[in-house]
C-alpha positions as CSV (number, residue, x, y, z in Angstrom):
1,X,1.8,8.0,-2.2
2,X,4.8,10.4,-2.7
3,X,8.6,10.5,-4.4
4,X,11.4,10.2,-1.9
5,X,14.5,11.4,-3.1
6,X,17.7,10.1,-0.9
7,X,21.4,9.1,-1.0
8,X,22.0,5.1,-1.9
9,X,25.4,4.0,-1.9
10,X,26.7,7.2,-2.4
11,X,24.4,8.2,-5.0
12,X,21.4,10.1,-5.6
13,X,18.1,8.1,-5.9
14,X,14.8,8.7,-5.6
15,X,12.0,6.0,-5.1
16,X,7.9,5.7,-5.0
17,X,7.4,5.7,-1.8
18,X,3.6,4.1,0.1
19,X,3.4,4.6,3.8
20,X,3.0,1.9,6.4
21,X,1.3,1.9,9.7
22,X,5.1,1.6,11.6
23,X,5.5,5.5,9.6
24,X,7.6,3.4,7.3
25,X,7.4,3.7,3.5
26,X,8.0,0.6,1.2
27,X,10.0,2.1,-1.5
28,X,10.1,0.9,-5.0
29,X,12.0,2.0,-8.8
30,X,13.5,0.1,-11.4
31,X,16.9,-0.1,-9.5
32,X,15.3,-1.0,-5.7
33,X,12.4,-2.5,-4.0
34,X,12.5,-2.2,-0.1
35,X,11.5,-0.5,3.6
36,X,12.8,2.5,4.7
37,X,12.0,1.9,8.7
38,X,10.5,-0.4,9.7
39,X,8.3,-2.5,7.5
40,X,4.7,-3.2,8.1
41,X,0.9,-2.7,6.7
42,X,-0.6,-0.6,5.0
43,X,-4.3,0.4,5.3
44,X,-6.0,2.6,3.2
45,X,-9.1,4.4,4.6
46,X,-9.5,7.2,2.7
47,X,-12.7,7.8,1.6
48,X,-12.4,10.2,-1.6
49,X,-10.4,7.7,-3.0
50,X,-12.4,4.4,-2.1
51,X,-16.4,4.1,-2.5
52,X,-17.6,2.4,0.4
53,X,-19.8,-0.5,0.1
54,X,-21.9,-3.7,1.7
55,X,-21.6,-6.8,1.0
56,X,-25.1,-9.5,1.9
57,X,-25.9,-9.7,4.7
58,X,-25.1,-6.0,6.0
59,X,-21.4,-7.5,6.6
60,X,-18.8,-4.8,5.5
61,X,-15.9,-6.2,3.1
62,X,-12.2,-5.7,3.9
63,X,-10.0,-6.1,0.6
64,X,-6.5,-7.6,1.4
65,X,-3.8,-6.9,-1.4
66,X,0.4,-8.6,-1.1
67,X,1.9,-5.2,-2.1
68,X,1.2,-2.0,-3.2
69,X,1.5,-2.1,-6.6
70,X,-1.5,-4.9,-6.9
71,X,-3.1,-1.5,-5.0
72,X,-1.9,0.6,-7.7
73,X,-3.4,-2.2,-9.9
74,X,-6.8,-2.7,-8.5
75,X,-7.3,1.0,-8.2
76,X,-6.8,1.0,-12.0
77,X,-9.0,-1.9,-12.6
78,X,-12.0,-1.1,-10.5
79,X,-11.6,2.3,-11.5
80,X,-10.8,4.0,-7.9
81,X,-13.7,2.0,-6.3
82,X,-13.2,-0.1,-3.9
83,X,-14.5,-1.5,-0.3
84,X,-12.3,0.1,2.4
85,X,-10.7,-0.4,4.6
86,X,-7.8,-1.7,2.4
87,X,-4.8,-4.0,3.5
88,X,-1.9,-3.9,2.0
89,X,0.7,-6.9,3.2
90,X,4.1,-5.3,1.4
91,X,4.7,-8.8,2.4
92,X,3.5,-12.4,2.5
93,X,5.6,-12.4,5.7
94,X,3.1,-10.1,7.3
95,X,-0.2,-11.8,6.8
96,X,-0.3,-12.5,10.4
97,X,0.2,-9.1,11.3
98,X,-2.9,-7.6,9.2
């Protein structure tokens, strides 16, 4: 997760910006909420910020999310532990995708 700062019609703005897989980032502030590239999932792997763990049956769990602020969300909820990998849709329109 990082701040993009860029030129929108001809004025400055600047953005949240969450990476994709396509080396996107889906790009939200008050003003805006889109792509810049092309848009596609995200999936979070990262280890010091997720706690791995099994579900029965020695089956690993995969949590699926619509965007990235229900990521933001979650992380806040379950207090930065969650089951990687993550999905992240940015979309409903990318469900088959993931």
């Amino acid at each position: 997760m990082q701040e993009i700062y860029s030129t929108r019609n001809g004025q400055n703005d600047f953005a949240l910006a969450f990476p994709n897989e396509s080396g996107g980032y889906e790009r939200r502030n008050p003003d805006f909420k889109g792509v810049h590239g092309t848009k596609d999932i995200s999936i979070v792997k990262k280890k010091e910020v997720l706690v791995k763990r099994k579900t029965g049956k020695g089956t690993e769990a995969v949590t699926v999310l619509e965007g990235f602020m229900d990521f933001l969300s979650a992380l806040t909820y379950y207090q930065k532990e969650m089951t990687p990998p993550v999905i992240v849709l940015n979309s409903v329109a990318m469900k088959d995708r993931a």
